[in-house]
C-alpha positions as semicolon CSV with decimal commas, in nm:
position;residue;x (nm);y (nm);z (nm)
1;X;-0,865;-4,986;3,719
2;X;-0,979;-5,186;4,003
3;X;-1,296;-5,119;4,242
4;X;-1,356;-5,307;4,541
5;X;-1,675;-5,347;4,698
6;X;-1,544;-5,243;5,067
7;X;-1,913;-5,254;5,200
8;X;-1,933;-5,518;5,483
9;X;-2,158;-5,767;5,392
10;X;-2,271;-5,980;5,737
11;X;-2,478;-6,272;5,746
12;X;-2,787;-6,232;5,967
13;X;-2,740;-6,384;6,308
14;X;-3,012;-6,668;6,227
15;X;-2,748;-6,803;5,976
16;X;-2,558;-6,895;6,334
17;X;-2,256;-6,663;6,211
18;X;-2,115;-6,450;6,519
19;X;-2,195;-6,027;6,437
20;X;-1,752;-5,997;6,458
21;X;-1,672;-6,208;6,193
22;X;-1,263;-6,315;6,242
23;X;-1,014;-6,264;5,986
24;X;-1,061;-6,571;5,769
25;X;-1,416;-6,508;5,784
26;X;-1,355;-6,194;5,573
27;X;-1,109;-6,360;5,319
28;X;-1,403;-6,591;5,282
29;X;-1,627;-6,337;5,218
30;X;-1,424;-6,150;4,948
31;X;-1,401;-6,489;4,784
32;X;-1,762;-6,496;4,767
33;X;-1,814;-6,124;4,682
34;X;-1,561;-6,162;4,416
35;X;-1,717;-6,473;4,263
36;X;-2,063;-6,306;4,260
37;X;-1,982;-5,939;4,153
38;X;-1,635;-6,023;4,013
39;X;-1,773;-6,076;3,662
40;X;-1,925;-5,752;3,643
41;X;-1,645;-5,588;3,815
42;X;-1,423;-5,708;3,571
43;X;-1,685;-5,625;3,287
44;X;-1,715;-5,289;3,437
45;X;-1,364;-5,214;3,428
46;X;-1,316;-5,328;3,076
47;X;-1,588;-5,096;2,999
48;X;-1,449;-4,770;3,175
49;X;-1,089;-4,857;3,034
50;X;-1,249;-4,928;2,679
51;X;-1,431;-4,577;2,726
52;X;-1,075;-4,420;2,836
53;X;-0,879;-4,569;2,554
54;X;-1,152;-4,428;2,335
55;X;-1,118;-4,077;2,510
56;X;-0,741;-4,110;2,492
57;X;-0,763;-4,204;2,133
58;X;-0,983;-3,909;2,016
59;X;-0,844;-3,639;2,234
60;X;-0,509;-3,745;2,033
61;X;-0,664;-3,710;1,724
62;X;-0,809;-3,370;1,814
63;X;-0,502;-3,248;1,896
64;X;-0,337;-3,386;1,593
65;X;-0,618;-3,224;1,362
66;X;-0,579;-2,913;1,569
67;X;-0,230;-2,900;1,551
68;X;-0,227;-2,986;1,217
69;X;-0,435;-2,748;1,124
70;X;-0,254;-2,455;1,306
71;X;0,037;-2,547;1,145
72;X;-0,164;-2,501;0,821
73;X;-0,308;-2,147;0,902
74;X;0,019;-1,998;1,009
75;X;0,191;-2,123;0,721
76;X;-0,091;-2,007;0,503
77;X;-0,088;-1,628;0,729
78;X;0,281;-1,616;0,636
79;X;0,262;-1,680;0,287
80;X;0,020;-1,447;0,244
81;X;0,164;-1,232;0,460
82;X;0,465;-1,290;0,231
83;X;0,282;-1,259;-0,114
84;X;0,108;-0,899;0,019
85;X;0,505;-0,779;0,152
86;X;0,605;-0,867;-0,256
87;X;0,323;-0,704;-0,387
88;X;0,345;-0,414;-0,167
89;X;0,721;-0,371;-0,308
90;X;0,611;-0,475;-0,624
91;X;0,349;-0,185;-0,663
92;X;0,596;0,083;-0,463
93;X;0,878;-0,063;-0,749
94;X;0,626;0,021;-0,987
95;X;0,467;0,380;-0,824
96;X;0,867;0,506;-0,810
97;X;0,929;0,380;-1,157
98;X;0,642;0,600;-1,272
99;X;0,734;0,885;-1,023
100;X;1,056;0,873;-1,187
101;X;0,939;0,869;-1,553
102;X;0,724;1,184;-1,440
103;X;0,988;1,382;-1,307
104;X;1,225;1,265;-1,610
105;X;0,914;1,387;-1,833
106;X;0,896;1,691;-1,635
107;X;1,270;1,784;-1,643
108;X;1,240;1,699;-1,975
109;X;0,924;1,971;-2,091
110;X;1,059;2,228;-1,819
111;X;1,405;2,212;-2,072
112;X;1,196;2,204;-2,329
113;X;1,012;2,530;-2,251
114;X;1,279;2,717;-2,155
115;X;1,491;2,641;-2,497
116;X;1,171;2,760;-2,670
117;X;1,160;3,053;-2,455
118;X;1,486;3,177;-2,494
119;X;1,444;3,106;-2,874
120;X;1,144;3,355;-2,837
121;X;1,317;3,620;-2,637
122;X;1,587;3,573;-2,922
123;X;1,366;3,628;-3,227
124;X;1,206;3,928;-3,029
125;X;1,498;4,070;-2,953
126;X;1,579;4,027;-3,352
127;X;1,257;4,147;-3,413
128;X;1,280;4,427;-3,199
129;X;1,633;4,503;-3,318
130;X;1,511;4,462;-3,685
131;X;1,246;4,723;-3,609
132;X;1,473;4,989;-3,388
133;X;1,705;4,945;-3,738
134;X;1,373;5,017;-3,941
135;X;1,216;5,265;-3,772
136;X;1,592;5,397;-3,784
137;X;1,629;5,407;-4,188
138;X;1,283;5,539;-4,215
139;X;1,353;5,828;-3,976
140;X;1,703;5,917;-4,168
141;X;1,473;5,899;-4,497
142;X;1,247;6,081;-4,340
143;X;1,475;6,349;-4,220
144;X;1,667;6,321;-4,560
145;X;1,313;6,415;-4,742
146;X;1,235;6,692;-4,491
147;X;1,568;6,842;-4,554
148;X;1,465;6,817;-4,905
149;X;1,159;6,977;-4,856
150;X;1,311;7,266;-4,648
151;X;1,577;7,298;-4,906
152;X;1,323;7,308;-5,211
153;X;1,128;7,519;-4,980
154;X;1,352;7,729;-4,906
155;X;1,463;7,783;-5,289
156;X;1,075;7,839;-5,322
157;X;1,051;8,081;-5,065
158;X;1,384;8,284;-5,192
159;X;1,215;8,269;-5,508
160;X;0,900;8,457;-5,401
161;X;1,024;8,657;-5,187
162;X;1,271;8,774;-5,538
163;X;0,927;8,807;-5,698
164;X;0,772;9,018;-5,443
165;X;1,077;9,221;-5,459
166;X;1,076;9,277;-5,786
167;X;0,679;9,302;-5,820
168;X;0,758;9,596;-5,559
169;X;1,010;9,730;-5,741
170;X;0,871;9,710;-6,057
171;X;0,518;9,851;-5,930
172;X;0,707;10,161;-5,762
């Protein structure tokens, strides 16, 4: 980068210069500005293009670094993005496997209780059969003795009534 000093620099007119100074007059002068500032100048711009460079140089390393590290966070946000995805089907895999072993169980005991319930309507209805046949016998024994009875009774009350008759007869 190069500054020039474009400041016009004019002798006082004691020095016996004219206040125009001509064309070679000012090539002189920028020979004479450039031997007494041109040092600094020239120090001056190493310093300001030292100071860029160093700006440059950093800048580029921020940008690496922050490149860099957004390449590291999204590949890190979509692997665990990725891990949570597999352990979300992992778990699900795992909730349906149990849904499925509890419906299985549950088919399983709902079969179960209606084997054991048709095995209880069958030994009522046994039962109940068995006791209809029971009650059954016992009511033809019970009929069987009551005809029996009446019969005995009935040979009993023949028999009195013959005594009574004769008793009559005999007491007449």
């Amino acid at each position: 980068m190069s500054t020039e000093f474009t400041q016009d620099i004019s002798l006082p007119p004691e020095l016996g210069e004219s206040p125009a100074p001509a064309n070679e007059d000012v090539a002189t002068l920028e020979q004479i500005r450039h031997l007494l500032f041109g040092e600094q100048v020239t120090r001056l711009e190493g310093r300001i293009e030292s100071v860029e460079q160093r700006m440059l140089e950093q800048f580029q390393r921020l940008e690496t670094l922050l490149s860099s590290r957004y390449e590291e966070l999204k590949t890190s946000l979509a692997t665990q993005a990725a891990d949570t995805a597999a352990r979300i089907e992992t778990e699900q895999a795992i909730l349906q496997s149990g849904l499925d072993g509890l419906h299985h169980q549950f088919e399983q005991q709902n079969l179960e209780f209606h084997r054991e319930l048709e095995q209880l309507k069958a030994h009522a209805d046994q039962s109940i059969e068995g006791v209809k046949s029971e009650l059954t016998q016992q009511g033809e024994t019970f009929n069987q003795g009551l005809k029996q009875k009446e019969s005995q009774l009935s040979g009993l009350f023949k028999e009195l009534s013959e005594r009574l008759l004769n008793d009559a007869e005999s007491t007449e």
